[in-house]
TORMILO-75773 format. One line per 10 residues: number of its first residue (from 1); their letters; for each residue x, y, z of C-alpha. Coordinates in Angstrom, 1 decimal. Each point is the difference from the previous one (the first is absolute). Example, Ala and Ser with C-alpha at 12.3 -4.5 7.8 and 13.67 -1.06 7.14 Angstrom:
1	as	12.3,-4.5,7.8 ~ 1.4,3.4,-0.7
! end
This chain:
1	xxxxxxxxxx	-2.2,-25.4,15.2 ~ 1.8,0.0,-3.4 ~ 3.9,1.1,-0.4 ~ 1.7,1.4,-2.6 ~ 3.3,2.1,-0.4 ~ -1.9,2.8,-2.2 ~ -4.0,1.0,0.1 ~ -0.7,2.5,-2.7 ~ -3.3,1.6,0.1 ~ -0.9,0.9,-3.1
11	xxxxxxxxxx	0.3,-1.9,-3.7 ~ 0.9,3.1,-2.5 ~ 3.4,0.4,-1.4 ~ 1.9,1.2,3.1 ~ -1.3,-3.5,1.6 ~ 0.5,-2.2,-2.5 ~ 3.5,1.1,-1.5 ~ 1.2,-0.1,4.1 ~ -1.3,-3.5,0.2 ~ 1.7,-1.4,-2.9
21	xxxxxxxxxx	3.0,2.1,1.3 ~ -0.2,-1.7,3.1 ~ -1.0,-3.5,-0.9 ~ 3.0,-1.4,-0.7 ~ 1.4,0.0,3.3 ~ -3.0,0.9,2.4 ~ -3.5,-1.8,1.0 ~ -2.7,2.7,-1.8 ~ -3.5,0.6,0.9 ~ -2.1,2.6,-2.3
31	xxxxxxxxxx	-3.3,0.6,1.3 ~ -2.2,1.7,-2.4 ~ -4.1,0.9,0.2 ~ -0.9,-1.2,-3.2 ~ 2.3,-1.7,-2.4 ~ 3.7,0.4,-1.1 ~ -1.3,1.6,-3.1 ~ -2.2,3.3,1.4 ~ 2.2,2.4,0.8 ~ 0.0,3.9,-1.0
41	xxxxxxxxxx	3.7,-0.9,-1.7 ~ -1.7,-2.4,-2.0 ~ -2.2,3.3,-1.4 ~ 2.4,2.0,-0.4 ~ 0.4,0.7,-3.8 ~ 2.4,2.7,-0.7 ~ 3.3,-1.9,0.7 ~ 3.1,0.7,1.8 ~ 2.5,2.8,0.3 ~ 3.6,-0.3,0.1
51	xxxxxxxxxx	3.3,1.2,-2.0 ~ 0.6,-2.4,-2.6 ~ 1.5,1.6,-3.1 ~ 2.4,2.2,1.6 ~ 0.9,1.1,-3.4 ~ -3.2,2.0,0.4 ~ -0.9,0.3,3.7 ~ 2.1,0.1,3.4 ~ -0.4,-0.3,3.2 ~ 0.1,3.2,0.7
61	xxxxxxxxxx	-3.4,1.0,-2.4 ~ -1.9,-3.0,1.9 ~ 1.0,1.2,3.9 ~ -1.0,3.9,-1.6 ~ -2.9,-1.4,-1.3 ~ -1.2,-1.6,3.1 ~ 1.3,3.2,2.3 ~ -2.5,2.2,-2.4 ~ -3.0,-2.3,0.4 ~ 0.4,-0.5,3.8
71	xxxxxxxxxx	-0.3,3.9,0.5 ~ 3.4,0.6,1.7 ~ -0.8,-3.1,2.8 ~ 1.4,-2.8,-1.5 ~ 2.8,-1.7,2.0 ~ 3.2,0.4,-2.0 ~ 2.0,-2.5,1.6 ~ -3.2,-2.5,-0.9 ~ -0.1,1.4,-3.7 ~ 3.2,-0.8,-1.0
81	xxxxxxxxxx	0.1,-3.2,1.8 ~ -3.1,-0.9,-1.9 ~ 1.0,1.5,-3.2 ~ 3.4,-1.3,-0.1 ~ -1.3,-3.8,0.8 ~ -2.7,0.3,-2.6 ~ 1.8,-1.6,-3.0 ~ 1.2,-2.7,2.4 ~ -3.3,-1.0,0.7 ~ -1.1,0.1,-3.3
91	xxxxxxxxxx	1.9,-2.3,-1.0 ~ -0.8,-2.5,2.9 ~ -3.4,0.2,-2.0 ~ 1.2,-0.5,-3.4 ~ 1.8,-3.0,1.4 ~ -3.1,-1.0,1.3 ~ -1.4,-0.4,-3.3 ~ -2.2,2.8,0.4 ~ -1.3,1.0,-4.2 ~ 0.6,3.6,-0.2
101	xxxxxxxxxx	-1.1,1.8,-3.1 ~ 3.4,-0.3,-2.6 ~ 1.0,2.9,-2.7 ~ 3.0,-1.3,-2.0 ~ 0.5,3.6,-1.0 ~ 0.8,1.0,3.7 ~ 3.6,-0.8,1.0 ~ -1.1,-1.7,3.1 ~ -2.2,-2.6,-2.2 ~ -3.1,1.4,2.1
111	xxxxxxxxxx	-2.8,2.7,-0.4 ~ 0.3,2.7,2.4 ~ -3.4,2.3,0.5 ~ 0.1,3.4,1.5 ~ -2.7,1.0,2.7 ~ -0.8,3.4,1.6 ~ 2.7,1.6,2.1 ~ 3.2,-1.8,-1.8 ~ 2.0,2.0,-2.1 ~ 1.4,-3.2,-1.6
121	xxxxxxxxxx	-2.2,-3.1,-1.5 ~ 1.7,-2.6,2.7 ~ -3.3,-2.2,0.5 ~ 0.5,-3.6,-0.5 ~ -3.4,-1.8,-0.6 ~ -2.0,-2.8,-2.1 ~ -2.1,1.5,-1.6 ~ -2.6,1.9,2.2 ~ -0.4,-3.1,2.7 ~ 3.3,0.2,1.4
131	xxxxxxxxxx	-1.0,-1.1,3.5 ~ -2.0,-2.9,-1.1 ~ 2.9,-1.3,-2.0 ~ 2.5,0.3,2.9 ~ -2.8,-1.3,2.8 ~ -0.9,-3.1,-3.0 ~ 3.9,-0.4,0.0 ~ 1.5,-0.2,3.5 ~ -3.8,-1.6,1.4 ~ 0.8,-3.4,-2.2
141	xxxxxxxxxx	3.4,0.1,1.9 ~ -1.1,0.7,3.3 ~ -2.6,-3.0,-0.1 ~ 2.5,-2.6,-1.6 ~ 2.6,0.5,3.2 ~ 0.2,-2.1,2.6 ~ 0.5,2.2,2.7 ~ -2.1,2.6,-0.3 ~ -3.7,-1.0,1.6 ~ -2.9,1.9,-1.6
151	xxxxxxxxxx	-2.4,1.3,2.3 ~ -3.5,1.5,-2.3 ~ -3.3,0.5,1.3 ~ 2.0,1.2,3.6 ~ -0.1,3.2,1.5 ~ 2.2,1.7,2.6 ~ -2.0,1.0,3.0 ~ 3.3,1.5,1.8 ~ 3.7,-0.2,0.7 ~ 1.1,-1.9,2.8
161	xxxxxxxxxx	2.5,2.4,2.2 ~ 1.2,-0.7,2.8 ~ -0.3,3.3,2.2 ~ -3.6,-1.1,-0.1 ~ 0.1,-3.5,0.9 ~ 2.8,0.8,3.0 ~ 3.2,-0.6,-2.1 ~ 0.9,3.9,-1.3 ~ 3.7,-1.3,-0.8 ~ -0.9,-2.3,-2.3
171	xxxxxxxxxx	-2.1,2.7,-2.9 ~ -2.0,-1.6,-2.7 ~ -0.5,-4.1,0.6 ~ -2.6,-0.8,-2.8 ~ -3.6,1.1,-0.5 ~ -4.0,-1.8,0.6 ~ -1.3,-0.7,-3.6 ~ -3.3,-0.5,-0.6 ~ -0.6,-3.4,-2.0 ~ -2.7,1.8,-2.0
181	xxxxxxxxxx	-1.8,-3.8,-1.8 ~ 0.3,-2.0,3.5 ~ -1.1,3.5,2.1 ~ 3.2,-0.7,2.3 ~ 2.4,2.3,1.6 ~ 3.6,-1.2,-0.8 ~ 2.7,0.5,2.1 ~ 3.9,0.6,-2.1 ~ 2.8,-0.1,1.6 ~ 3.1,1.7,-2.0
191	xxxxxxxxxx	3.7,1.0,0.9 ~ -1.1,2.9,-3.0 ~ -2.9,1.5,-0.8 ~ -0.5,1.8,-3.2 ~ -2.8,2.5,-0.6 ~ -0.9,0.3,-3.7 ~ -3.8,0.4,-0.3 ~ -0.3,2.8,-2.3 ~ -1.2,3.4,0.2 ~ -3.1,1.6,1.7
201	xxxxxxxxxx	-2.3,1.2,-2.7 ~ -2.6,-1.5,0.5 ~ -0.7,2.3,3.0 ~ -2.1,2.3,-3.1 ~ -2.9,-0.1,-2.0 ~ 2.0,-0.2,-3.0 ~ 3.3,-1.8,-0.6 ~ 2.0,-2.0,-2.8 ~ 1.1,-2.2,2.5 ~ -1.7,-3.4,0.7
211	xxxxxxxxxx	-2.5,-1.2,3.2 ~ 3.1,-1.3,2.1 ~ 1.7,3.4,-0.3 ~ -1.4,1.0,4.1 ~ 3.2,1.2,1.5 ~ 0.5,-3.0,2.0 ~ 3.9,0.1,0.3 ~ -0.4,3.7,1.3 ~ -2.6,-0.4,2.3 ~ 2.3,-3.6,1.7
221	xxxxxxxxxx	3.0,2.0,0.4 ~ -1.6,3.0,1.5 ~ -1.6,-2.2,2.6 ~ 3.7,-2.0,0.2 ~ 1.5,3.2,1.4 ~ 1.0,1.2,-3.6 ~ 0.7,3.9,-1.1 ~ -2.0,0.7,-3.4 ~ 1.1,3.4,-2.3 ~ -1.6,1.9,-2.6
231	xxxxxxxxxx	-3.5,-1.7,0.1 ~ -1.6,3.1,-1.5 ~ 1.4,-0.5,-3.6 ~ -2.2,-1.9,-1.7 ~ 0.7,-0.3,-3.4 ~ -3.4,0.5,-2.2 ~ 0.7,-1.6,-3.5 ~ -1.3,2.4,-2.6 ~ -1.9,-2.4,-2.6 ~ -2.0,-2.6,1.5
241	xxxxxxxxxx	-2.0,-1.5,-2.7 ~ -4.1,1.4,0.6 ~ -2.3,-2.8,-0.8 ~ -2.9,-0.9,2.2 ~ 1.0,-3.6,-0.8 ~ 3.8,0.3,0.4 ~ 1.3,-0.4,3.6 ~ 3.3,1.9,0.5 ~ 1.4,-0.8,-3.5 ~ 3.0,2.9,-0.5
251	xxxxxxxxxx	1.0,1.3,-3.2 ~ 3.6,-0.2,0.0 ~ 2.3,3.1,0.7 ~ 1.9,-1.4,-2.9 ~ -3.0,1.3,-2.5 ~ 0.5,3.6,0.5 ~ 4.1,-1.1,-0.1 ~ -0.9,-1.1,-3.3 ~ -1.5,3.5,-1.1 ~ -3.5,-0.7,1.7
261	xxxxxxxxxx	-1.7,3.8,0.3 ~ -2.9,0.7,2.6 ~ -3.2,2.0,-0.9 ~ -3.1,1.6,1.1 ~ -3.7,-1.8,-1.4 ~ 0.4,2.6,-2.6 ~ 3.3,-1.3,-1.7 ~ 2.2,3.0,1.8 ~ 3.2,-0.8,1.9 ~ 0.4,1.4,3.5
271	xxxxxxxxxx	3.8,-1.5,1.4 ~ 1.9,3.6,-1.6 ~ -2.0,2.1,1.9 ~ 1.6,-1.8,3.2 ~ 3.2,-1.4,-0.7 ~ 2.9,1.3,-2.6 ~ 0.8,-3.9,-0.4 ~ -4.1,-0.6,-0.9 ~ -0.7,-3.8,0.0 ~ 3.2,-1.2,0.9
281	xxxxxxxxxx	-0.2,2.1,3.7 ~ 0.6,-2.5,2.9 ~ -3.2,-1.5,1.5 ~ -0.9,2.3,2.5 ~ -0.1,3.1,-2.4 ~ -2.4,-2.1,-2.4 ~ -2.2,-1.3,2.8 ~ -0.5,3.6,1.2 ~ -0.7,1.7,-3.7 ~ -2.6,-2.9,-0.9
291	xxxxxxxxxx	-1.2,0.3,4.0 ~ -0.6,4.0,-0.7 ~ -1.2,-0.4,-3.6 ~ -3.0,-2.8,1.1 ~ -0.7,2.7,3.2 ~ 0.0,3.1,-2.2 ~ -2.1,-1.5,-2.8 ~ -2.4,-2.5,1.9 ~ 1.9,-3.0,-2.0 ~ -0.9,-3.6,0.8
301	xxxxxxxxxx	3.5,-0.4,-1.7 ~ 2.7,1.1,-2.7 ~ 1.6,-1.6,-2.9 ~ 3.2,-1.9,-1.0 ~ 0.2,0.3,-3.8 ~ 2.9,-2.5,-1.8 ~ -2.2,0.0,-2.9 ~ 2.7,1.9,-2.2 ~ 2.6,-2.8,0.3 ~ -0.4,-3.0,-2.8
311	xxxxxxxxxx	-2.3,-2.9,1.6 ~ 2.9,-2.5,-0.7 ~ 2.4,2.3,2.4 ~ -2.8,-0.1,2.6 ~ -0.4,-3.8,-0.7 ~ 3.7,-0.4,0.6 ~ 0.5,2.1,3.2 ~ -3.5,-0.4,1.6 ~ -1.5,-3.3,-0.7 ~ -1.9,-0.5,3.4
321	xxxxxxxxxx	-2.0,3.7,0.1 ~ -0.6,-0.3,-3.5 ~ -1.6,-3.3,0.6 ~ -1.7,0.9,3.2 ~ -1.1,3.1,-1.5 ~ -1.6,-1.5,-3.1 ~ -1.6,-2.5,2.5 ~ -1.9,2.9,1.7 ~ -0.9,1.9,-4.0 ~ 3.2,2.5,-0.4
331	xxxxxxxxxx	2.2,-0.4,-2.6 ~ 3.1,1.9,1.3 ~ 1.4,0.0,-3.7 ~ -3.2,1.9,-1.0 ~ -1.7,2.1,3.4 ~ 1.7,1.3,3.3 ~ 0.4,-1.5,3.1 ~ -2.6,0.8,2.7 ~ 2.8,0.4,3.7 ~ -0.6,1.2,3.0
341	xxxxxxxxxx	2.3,-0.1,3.1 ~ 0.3,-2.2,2.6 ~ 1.9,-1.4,2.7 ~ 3.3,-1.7,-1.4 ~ 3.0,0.0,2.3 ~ 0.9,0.5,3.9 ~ 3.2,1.8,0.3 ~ 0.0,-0.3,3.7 ~ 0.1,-2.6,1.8 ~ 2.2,-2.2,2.9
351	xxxxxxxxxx	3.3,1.9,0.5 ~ 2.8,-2.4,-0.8 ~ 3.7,0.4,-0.6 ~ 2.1,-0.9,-3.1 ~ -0.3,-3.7,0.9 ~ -3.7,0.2,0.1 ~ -0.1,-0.4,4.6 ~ -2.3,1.7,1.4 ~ -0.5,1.0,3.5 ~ -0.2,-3.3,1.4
361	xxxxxxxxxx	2.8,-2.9,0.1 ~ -0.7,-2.8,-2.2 ~ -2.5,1.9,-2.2 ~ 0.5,1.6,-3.5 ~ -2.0,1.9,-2.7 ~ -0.1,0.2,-3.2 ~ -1.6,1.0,-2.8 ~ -3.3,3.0,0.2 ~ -0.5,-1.0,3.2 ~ 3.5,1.7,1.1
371	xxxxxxxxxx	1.2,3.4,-0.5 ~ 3.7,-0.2,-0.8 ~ 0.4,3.2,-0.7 ~ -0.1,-0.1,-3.8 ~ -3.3,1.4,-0.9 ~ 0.1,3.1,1.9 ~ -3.1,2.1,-0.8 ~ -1.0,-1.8,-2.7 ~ 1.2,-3.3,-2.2 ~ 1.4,0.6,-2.9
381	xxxxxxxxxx	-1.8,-2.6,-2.6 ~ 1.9,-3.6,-0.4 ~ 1.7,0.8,3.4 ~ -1.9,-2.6,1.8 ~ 0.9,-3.3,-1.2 ~ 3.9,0.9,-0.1 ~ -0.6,0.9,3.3 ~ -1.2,-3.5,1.0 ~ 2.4,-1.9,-2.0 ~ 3.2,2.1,2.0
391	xxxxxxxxxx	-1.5,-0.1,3.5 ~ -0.9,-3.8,-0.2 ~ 3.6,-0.8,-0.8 ~ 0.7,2.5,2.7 ~ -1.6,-1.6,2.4 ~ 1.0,-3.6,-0.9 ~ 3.4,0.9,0.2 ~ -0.5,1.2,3.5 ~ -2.4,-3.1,1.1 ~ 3.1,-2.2,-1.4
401	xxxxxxxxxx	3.0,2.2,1.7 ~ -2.3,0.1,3.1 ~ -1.4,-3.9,1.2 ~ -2.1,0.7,3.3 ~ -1.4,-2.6,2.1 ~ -4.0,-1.1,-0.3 ~ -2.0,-0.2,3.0 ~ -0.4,-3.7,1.2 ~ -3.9,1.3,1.4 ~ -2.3,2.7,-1.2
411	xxxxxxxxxx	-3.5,0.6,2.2 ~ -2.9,-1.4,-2.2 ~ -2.9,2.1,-1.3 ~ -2.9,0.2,2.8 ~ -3.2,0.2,-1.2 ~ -1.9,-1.1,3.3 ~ -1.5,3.5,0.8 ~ -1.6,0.1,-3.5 ~ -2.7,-0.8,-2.2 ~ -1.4,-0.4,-3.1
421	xxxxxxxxxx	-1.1,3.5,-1.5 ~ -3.7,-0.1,-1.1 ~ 0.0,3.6,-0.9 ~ 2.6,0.0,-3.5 ~ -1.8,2.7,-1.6 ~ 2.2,2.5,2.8 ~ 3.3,-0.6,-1.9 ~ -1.2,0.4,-3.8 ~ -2.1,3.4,1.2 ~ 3.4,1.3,2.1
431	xxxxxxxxxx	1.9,-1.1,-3.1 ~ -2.0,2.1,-2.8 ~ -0.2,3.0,3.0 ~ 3.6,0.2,0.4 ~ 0.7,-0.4,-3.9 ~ -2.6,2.4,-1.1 ~ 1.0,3.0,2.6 ~ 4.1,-0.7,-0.7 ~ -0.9,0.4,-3.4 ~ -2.1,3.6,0.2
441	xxxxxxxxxx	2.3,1.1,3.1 ~ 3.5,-1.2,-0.4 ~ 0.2,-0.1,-3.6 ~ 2.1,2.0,-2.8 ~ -0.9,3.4,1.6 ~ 0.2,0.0,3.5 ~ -1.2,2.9,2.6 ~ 0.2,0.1,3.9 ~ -3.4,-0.1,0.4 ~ -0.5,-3.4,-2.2
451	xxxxxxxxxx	2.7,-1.3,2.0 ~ -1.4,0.4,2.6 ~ -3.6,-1.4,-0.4 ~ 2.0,-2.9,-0.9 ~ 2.2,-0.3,2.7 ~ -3.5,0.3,2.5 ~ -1.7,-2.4,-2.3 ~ 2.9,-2.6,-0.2 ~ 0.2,0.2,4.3 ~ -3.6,-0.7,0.1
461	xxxxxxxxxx	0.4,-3.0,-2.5 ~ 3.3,-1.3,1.9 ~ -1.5,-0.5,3.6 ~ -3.0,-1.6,-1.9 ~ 2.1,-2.5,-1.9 ~ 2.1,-0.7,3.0 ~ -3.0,-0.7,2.1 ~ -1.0,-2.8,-2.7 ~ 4.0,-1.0,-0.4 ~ -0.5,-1.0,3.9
471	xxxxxxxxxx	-3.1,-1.8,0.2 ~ -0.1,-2.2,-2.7 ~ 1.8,-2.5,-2.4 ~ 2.4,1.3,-3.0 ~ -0.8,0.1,-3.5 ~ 1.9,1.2,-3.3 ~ -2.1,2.6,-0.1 ~ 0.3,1.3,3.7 ~ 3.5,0.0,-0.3 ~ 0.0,2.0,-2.8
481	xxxxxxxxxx	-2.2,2.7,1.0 ~ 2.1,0.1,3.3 ~ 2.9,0.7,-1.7 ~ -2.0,2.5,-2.5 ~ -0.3,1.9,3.3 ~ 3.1,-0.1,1.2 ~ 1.3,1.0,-3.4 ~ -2.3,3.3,-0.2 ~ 0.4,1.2,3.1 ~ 3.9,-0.1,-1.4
491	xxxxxxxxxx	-1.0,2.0,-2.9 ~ -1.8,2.5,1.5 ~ 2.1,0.2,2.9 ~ 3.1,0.8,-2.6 ~ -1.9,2.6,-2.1 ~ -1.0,2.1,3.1 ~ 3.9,-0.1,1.1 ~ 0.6,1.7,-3.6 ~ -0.3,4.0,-0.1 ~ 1.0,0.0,-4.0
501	xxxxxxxxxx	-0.9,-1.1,-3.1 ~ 2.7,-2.4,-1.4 ~ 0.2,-3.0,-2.4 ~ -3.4,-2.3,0.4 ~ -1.2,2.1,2.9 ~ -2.0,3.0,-1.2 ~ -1.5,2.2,2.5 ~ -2.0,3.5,-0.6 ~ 0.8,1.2,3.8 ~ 3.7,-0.6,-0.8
511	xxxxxxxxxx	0.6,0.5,-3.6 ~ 3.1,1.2,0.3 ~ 3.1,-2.3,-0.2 ~ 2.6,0.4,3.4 ~ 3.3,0.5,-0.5 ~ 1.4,-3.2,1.6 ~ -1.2,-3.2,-0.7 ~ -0.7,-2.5,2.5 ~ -1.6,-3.3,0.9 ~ -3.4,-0.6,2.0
521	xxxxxxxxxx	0.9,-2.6,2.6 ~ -2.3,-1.3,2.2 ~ 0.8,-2.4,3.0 ~ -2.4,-2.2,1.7 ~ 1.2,1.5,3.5 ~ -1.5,3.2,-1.3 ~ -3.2,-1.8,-1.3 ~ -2.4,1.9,1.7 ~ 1.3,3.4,-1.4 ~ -1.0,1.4,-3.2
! end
């Protein structure tokens, strides 16, 4: 058994700006699948919202902002608490040395971008690989200290609680990691454990996110005990680069923030004929127009054109895509863009309060994986790392104001009623199946019926993947796919519960928005209702 004050699942932003949070006084473990470096933050290109030149912005215009996007769900109460903490931890990164893009012209000494949905241009960012620079940053830091032990290549196979080992006073005690290199079931004990690991898109066909993105914190907590909300909004990011040889590569939001206009094959533009605010609509409205213009027109895709804008401008602001998309043949200072949607963000998630606890004592959540009531319907763009930032210095604050003993013994993983699988080719097949059908059922445009061939299908896959759970020995990619299960059934489960169409979740049997707003909870005692 190894012991540590604080186990964070999960190496993204949220994780790592906790550990280093946390180091100075506490005994740190981060466990992550792959390495410190591969995380969806450190893809995230756009930047980061937050009121910095309140000459020009306030507050107020960020938490209306947000309220807009989110549909009328958005917690208030977490708004502001985010909002109003967002400069704070802005700073905390700037004194981290982290290189945001300068303008000695701006009064605040940096370039703020505007993206779709904000009224104001209140995006910090360098350049247009904002969460590479703040991962590259705060990474080098995390490695060099000495009390924070680095976990990669390990995999959390579940938490460790103790109503189900015979000790329900005592909540979350740790969790069994899979040592992925030595094929070894790990067992961490912690006094705090810290879920982190990202968001669930990987659960479709198509998705910005990268491989590690299964929904593994979700799918813990749920079997933990934990309540999950608003599952069903699933935000589909609107221009996802369409290349046969580039995986998941998104064109930044910021392009059509920077006067970036979408078209048809034939050079004609479409986003007026949906949306008074064209391309500068939130998200969901894009998603939906480019969704119903490929549909209506048989369209393998549309096209981002940025062409207008002088190539040094575009060399400036969007280094990486240019790069990327000369790489592939396009010239984005000569040709459009080919996008289509796909998968981007999880706006649901494990239901935690504004310290980031969840359900469970001992046991926190931040980042996608929670739902802290700030996203609502629908993230507003730039939302998402702010969010991180002001929840992991939430929840360190409470961790510090809160010691709690660490259990002396923890029961060891018990693999003596299992075997070596000889039959791998079951998980990759029940991993496409469930991709490919989330994708065509549970996508951008949802109906009952869809759902529901899902929901049959997803039953059919879960006893199966249960069955092979049971009888033989873990592996990274059984773990994942059980938790890709889990994580649809969630989904699915959520978007039945909602007779409307509002924010992310579109459906033609309930166009119609209701006229009070309210959050799909589910709760593991009612797991076997839909």
């Amino acid at each position: 058994m190894t012991a540590f004050d604080v186990l964070i699942l999960g190496s993204g932003l949220a994780g790592q700006s906790l550990a280093l949070r946390l180091a100075d006084s506490l005994k740190v473990a981060i466990v992550t699948k792959r390495t410190l470096e591969d995380s969806a933050s450190a893809w995230a290109q756009g930047g980061i919202a937050a009121v910095l030149d309140p000459a020009a912005d306030s507050i107020e215009a960020h938490v209306a902002d947000t309220h807009t996007a989110g549909a009328g769900l958005c917690s208030d109460s977490a708004t502001r608490f985010v909002v109003e903490n967002g400069p704070r931890a802005i700073r905390w990164l700037i004194d981290h040395g982290v290189p945001f893009s300068s303008d000695t012209s701006s009064p605040i000494g940096y370039h703020l971008t505007r993206e779709g949905g904000h009224s104001q241009r209140r995006i910090i960012h360098a350049a247009d690989a904002t969460g590479a620079a703040v991962q590259a940053t705060l990474t080098e830091q995390v490695r060099a200290h000495s009390n924070i032990a680095i976990f990669e290549q390990h995999i959390a196979v579940d938490l460790i609680v103790g109503r189900k080992i015979g000790r329900p006073e005592e909540g979350c005690l740790g969790a069994y990691v899979l040592d992925i290199a030595n094929d070894e079931v790990r067992t961490f004990a912690a006094s705090h454990t810290v879920l982190a690991t990202g968001g669930t898109c990987k659960v479709y066909l198509y998705t910005t996110n990268p491989d590690t993105a299964t929904g593994d914190g979700v799918a813990m907590a749920w079997r933990a005990g934990c309540r999950v909300a608003n599952m069903e909004f699933i935000q589909f990011h609107p221009t996802c680069l369409y290349h046969p040889q580039a995986k998941s590569f998104l064109i930044s939001e910021a392009v059509r923030g920077e006067g970036g206009l979408l078209r048809r094959p034939d050079g004609s533009r479409f986003m007026p004929d949906y949306d008074s605010r064209e391309e500068l609509a939130p998200r969901d409205v894009v998603a939906r127009a480019i969704d119903f213009e490929m549909k209506k027109h048989g369209l393998d895709c549309v096209f981002l054109d940025i062409s207008h804008k002088p190539a040094d401008f575009l060399k400036e602001h969007f280094p990486n895509i240019l790069a990327r998309c000369l790489e592939l043949g396009i010239d984005i200072t000569q040709q459009p863009i080919p996008v289509v949607p796909a998968a981007h963000f999880s706006c649901g998630g494990i239901v935690t309060d504004l310290r980031a606890r969840t359900d469970v004592s001992g046991l926190y959540a931040i980042g996608e994986t929670a739902c802290t009531g700030l996203h609502g319907a629908n993230r507003l763009a730039s939302n998402s790392l702010l969010e991180c930032l002001v929840f992991s210095e939430a929840a360190a604050s409470d961790i510090l104001a809160n010691p709690r003993e660490r259990a002396d013994s923890l029961p060891q993983w018990d693999e003596s009623r299992v075997t070596d699988s000889d039959e791998a080719i079951v998980i990759s097949h029940n991993w496409d199946e469930l991709r490919r059908f989330m994708w065509d059922y549970v996508g951008i445009v949802r109906t009952n019926k869809r759902l529901q061939r899902a929901q049959h299908r997803i039953r059919l896959l879960a006893r199966e993947i249960e069955e092979f759970y049971s009888n033989f020995r873990v592996s990274n990619d059984l773990i994942e796919l059980r938790n890709l299960v889990v994580t649809a059934d969630l989904i699915v489960r959520s978007a039945l519960k909602r007779k409307e169409s509002r924010g992310l979740h579109f459906s033609r049997d309930y166009p119609e928005v209701l006229p009070k707003a309210r959050n799909t909870i589910l709760r593991p005692t009612d797991s076997n209702k839909t």
